[in-house]
N, CA, C and O atoms as CSV, one atom per row, in Angstrom:
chain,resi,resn,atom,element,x,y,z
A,1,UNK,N,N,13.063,-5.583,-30.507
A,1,UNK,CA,C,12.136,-5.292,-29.447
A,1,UNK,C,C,11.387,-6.573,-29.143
A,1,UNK,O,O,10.860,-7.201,-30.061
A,2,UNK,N,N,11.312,-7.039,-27.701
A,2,UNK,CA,C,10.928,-8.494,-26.984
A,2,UNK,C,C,9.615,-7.916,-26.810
A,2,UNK,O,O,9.596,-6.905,-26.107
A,3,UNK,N,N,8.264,-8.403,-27.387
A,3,UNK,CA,C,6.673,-8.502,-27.291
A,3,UNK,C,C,6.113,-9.327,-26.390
A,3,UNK,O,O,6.240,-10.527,-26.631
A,4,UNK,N,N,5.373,-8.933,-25.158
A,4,UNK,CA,C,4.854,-10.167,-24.784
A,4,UNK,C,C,3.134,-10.343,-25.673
A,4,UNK,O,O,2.550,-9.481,-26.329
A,5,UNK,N,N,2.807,-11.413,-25.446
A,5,UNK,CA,C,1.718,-11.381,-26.183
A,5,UNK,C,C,0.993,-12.820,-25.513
A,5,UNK,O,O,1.321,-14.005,-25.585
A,6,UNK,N,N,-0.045,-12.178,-24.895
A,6,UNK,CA,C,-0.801,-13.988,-23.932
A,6,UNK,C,C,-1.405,-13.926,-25.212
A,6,UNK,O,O,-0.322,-14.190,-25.733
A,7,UNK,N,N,-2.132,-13.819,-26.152
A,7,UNK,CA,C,-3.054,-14.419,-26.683
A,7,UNK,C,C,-2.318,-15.571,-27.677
A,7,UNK,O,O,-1.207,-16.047,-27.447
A,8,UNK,N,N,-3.135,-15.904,-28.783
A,8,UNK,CA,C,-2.241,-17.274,-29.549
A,8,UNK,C,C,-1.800,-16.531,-30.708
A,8,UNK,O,O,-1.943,-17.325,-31.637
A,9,UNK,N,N,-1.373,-15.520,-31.136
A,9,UNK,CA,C,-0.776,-14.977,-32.225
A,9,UNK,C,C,-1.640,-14.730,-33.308
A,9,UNK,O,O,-1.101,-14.247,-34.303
A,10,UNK,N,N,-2.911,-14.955,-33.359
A,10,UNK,CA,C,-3.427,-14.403,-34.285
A,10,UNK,C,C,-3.280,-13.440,-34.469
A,10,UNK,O,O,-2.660,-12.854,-33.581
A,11,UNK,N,N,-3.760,-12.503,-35.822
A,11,UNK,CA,C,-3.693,-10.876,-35.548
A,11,UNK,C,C,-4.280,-10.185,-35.101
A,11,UNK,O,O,-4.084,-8.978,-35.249
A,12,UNK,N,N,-5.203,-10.661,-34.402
A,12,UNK,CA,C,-6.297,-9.549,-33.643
A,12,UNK,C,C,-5.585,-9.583,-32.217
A,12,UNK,O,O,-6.139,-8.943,-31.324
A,13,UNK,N,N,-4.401,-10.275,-31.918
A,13,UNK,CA,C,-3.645,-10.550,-30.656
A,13,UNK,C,C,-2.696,-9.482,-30.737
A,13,UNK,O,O,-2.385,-8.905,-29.695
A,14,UNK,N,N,-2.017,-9.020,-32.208
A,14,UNK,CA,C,-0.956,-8.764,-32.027
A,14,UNK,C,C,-1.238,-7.497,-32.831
A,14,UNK,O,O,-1.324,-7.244,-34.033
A,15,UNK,N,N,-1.404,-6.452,-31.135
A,15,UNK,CA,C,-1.478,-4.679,-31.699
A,15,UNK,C,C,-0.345,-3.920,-33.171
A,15,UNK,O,O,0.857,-3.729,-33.358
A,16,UNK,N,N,-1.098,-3.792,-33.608
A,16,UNK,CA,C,-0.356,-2.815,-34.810
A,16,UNK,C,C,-0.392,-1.919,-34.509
A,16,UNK,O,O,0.027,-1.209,-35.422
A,17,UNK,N,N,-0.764,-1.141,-33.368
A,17,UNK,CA,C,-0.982,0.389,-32.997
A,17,UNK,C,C,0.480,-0.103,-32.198
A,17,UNK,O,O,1.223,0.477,-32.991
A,18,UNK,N,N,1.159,-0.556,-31.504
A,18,UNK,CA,C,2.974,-0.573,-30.788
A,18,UNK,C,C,3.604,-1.107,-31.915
A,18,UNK,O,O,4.520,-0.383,-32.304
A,19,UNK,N,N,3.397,-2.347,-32.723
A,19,UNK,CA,C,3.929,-2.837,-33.628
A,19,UNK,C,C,4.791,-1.934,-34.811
A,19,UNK,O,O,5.978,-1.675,-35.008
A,20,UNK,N,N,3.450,-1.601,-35.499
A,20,UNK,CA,C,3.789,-0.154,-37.044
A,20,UNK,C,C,5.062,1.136,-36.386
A,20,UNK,O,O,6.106,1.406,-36.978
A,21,UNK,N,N,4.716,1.620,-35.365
A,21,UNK,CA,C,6.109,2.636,-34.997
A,21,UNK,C,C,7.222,2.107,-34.624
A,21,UNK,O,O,8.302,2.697,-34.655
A,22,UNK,N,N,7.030,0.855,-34.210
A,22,UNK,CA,C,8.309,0.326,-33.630
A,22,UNK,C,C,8.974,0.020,-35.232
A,22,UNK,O,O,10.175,0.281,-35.308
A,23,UNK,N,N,8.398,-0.441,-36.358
A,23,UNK,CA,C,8.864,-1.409,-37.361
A,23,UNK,C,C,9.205,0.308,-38.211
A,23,UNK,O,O,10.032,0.338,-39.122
A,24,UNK,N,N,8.704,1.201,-37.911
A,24,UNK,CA,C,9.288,2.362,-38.740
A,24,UNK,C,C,10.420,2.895,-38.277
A,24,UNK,O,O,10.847,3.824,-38.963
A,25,UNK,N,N,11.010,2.624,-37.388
A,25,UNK,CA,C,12.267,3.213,-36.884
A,25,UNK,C,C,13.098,1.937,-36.629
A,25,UNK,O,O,13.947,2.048,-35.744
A,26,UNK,N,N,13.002,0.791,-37.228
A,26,UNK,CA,C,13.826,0.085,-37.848
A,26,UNK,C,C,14.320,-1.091,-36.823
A,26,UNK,O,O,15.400,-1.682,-36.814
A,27,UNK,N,N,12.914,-1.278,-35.750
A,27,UNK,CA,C,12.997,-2.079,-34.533
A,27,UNK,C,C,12.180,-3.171,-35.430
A,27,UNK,O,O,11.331,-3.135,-36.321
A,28,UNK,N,N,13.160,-4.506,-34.449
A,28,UNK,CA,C,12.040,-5.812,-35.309
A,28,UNK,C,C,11.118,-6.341,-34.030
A,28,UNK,O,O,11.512,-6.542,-32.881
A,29,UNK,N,N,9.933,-6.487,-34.498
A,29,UNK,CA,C,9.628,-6.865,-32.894
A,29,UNK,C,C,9.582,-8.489,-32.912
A,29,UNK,O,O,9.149,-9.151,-33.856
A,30,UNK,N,N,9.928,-8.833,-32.111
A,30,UNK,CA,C,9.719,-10.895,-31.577
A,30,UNK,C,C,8.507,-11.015,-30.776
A,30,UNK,O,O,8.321,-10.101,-29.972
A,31,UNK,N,N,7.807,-11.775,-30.816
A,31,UNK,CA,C,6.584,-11.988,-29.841
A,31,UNK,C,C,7.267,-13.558,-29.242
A,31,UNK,O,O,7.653,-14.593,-29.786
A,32,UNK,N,N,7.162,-13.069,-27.865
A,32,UNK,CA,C,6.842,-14.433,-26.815
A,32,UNK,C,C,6.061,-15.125,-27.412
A,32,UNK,O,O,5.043,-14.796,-28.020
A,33,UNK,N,N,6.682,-16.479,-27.201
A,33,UNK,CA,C,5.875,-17.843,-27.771
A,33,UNK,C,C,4.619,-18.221,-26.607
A,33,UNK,O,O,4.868,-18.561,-25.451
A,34,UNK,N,N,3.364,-18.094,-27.128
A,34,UNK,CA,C,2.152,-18.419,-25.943
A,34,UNK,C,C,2.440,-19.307,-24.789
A,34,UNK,O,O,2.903,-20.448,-24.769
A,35,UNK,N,N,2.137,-18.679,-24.029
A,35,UNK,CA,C,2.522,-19.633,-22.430
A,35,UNK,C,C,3.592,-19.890,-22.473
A,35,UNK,O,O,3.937,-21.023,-22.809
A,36,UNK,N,N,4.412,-19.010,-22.177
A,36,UNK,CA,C,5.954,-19.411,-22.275
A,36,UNK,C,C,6.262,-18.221,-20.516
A,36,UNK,O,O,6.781,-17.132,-20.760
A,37,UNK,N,N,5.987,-18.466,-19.222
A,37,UNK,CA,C,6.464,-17.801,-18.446
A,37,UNK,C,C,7.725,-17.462,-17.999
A,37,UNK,O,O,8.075,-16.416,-17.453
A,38,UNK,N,N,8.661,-18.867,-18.401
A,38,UNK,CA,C,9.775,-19.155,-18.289
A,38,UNK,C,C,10.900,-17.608,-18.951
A,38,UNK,O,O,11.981,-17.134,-18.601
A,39,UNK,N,N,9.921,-17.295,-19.991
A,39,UNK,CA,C,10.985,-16.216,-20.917
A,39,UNK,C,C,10.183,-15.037,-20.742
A,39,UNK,O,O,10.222,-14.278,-21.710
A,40,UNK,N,N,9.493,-14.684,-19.813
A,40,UNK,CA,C,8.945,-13.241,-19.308
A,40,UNK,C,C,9.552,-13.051,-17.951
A,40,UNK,O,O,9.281,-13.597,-16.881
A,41,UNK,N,N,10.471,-12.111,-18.273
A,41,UNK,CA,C,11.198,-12.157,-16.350
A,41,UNK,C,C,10.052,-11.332,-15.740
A,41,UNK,O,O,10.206,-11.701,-14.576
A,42,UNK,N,N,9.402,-10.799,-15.709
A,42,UNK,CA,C,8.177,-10.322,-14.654
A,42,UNK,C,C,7.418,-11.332,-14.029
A,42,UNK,O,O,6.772,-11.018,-13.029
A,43,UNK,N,N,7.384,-12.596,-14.484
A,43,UNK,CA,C,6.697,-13.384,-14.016
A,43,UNK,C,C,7.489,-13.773,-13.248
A,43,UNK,O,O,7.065,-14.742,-12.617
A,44,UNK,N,N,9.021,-13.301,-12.844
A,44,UNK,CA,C,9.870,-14.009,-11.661
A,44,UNK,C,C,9.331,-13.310,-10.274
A,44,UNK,O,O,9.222,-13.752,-9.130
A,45,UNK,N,N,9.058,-12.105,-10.827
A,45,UNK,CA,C,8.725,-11.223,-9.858
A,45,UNK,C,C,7.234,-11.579,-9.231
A,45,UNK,O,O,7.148,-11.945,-8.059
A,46,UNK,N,N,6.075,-11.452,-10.065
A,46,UNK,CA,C,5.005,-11.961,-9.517
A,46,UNK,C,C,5.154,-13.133,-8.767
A,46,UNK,O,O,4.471,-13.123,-7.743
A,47,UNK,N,N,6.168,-14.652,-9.035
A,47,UNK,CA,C,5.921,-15.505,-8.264
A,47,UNK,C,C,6.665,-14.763,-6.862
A,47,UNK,O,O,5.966,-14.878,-5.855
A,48,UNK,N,N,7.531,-14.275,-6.728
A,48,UNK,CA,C,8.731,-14.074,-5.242
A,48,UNK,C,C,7.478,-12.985,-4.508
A,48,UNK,O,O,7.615,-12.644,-3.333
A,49,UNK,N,N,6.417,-12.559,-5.238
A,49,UNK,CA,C,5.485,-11.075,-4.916
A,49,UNK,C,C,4.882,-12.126,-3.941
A,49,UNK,O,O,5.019,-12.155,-2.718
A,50,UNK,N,N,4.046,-13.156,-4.895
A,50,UNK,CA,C,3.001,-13.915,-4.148
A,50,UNK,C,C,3.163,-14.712,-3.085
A,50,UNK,O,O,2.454,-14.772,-2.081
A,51,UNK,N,N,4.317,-15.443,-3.400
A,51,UNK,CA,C,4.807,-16.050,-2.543
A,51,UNK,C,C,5.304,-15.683,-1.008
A,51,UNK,O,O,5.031,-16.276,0.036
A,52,UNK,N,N,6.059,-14.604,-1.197
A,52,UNK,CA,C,5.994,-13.910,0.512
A,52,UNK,C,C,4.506,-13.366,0.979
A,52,UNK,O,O,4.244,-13.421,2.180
A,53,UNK,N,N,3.701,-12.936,0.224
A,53,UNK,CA,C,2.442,-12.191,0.643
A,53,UNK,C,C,1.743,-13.465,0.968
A,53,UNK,O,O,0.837,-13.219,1.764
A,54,UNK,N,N,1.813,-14.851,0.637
A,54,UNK,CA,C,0.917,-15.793,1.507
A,54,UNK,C,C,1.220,-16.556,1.887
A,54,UNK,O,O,0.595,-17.609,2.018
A,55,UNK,N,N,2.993,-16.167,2.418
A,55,UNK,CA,C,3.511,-17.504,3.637
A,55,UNK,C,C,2.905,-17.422,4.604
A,55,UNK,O,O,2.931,-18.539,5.120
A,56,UNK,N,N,2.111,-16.470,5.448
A,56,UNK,CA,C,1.158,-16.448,6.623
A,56,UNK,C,C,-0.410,-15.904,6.039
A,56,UNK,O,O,-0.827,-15.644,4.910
A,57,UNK,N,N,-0.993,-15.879,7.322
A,57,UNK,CA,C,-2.177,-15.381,7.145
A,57,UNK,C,C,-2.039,-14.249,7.127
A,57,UNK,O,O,-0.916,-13.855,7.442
A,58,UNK,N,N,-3.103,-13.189,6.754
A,58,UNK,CA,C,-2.879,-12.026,6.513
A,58,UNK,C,C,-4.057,-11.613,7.521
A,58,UNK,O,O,-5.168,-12.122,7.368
A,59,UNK,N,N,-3.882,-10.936,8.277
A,59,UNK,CA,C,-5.144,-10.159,9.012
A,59,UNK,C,C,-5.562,-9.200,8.992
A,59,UNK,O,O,-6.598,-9.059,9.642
A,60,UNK,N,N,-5.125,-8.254,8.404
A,60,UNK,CA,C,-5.435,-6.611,8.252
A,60,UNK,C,C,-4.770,-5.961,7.009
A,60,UNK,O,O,-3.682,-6.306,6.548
A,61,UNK,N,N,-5.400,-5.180,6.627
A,61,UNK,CA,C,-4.375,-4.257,4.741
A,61,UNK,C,C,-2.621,-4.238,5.286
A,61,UNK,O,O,-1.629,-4.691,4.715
A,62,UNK,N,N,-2.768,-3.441,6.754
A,62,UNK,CA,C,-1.637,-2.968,7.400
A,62,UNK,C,C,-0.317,-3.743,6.474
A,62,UNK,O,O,0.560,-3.441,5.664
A,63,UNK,N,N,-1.014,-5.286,7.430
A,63,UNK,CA,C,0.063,-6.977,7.073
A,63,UNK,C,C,0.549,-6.842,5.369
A,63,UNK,O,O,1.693,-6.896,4.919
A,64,UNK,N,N,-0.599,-6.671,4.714
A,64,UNK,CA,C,-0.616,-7.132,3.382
A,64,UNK,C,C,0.345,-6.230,2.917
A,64,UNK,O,O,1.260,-6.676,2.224
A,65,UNK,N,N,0.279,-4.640,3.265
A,65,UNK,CA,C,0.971,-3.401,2.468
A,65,UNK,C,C,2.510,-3.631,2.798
A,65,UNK,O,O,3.505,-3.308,2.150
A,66,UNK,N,N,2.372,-4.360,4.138
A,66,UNK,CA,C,4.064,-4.506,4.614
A,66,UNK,C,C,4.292,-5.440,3.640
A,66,UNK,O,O,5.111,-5.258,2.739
A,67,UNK,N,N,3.460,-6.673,3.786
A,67,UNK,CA,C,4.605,-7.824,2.728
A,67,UNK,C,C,4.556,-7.464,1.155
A,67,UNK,O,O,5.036,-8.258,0.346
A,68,UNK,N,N,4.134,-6.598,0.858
A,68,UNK,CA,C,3.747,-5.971,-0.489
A,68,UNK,C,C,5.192,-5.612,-1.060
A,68,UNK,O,O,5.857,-6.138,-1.952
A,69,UNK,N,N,5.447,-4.483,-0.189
A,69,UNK,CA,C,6.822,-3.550,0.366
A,69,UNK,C,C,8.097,-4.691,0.462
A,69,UNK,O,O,9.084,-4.680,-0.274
A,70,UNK,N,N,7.805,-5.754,1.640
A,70,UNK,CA,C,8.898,-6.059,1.707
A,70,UNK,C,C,9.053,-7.509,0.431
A,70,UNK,O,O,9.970,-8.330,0.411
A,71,UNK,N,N,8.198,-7.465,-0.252
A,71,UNK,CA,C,8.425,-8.567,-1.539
A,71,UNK,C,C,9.031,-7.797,-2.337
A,71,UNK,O,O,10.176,-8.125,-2.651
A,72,UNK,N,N,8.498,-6.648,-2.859
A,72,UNK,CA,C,9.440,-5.571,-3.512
A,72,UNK,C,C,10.526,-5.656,-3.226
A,72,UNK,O,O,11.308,-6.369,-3.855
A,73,UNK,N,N,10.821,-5.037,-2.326
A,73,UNK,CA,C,12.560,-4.865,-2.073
A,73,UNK,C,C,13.473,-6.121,-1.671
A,73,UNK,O,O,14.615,-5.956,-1.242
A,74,UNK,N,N,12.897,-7.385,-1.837
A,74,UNK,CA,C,13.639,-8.620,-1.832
A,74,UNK,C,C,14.326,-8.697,-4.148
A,74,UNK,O,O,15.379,-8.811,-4.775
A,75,UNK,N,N,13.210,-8.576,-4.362
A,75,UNK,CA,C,13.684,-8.598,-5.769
A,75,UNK,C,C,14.675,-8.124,-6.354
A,75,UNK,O,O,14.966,-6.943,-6.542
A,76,UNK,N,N,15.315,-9.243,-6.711
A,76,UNK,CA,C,16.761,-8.165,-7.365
A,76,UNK,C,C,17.036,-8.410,-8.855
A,76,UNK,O,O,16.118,-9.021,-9.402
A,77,UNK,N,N,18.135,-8.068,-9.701
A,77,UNK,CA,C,18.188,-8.599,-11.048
A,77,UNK,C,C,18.130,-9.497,-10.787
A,77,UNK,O,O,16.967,-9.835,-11.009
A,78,UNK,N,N,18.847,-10.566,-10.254
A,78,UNK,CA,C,19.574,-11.733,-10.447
A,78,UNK,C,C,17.927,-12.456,-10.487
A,78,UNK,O,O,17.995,-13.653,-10.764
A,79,UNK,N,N,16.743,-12.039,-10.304
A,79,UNK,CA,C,15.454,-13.115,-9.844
A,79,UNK,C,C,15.480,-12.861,-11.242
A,79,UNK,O,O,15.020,-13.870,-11.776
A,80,UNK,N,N,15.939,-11.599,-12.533
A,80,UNK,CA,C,14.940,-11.797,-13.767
A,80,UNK,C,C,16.440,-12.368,-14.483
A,80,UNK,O,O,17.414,-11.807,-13.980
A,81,UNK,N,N,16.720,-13.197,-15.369
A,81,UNK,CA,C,17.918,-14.109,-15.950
A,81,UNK,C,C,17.329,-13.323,-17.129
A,81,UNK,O,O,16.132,-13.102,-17.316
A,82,UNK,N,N,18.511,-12.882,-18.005
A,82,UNK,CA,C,18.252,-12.228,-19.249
A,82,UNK,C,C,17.474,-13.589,-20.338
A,82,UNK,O,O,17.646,-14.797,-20.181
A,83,UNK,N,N,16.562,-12.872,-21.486
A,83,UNK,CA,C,15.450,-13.804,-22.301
A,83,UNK,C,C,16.591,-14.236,-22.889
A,83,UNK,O,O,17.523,-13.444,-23.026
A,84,UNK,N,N,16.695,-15.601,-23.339
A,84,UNK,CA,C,17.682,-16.256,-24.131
A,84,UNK,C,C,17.129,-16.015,-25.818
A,84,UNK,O,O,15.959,-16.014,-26.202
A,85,UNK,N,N,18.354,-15.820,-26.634
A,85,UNK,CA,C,17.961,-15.537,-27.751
A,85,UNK,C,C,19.026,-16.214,-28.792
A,85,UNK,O,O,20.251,-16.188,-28.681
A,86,UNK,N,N,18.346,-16.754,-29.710
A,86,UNK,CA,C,17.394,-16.577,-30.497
A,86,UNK,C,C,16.017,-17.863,-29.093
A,86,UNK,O,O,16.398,-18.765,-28.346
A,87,UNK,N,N,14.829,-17.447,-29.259
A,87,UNK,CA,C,14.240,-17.581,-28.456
A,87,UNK,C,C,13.695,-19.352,-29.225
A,87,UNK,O,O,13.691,-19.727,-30.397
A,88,UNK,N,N,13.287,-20.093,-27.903
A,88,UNK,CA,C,13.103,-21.525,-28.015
A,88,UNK,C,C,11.469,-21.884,-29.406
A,88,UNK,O,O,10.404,-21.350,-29.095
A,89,UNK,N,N,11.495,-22.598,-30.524
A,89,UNK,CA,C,10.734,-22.599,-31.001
A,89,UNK,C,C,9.354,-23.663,-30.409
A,89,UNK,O,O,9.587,-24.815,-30.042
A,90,UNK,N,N,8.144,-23.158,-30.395
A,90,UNK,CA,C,7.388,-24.421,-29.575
A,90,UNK,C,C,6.410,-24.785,-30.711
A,90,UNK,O,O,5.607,-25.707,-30.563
């Protein structure tokens, strides 16, 4: 099981309330290495999100809800590249 985790790995970063059930049914969990966007495919999505929502100006919610919509449905797998594993040590 792939963890994201922004904080720096201490343990007050890294919930034992998802951790402990996952590790009892015999899942190992990996935590993302801090600031690593490159290996969170959601962050492919937030950039392709933002990026159409402020190629123009926006003048009304109307504008915004359309490019909202149509950033959504531009996204496809191919924007998230599967996490490479064993994952890069930093």
């Amino acid at each position: 099981m792939l963890l994201s985790d922004y904080g720096q790995h201490a343990p007050t970063h890294q919930s034992k309330t998802i951790e402990l059930p996952l590790t009892e049914r015999d899942y190992n969990c990996v935590y993302l290495p801090p600031y690593s966007p490159e290996l969170n495919p959601i962050e492919q999505f937030w950039s392709k999100l933002k990026y159409t929502i402020k190629r123009e100006e926006l003048l009304d919610l109307d504008t915004l809800f359309s490019r909202i919509s149509e950033a959504c449905n531009m996204v496809t797998h191919k924007d998230s590249p599967p996490t490479p594993l064993p994952l890069p040590v930093r």
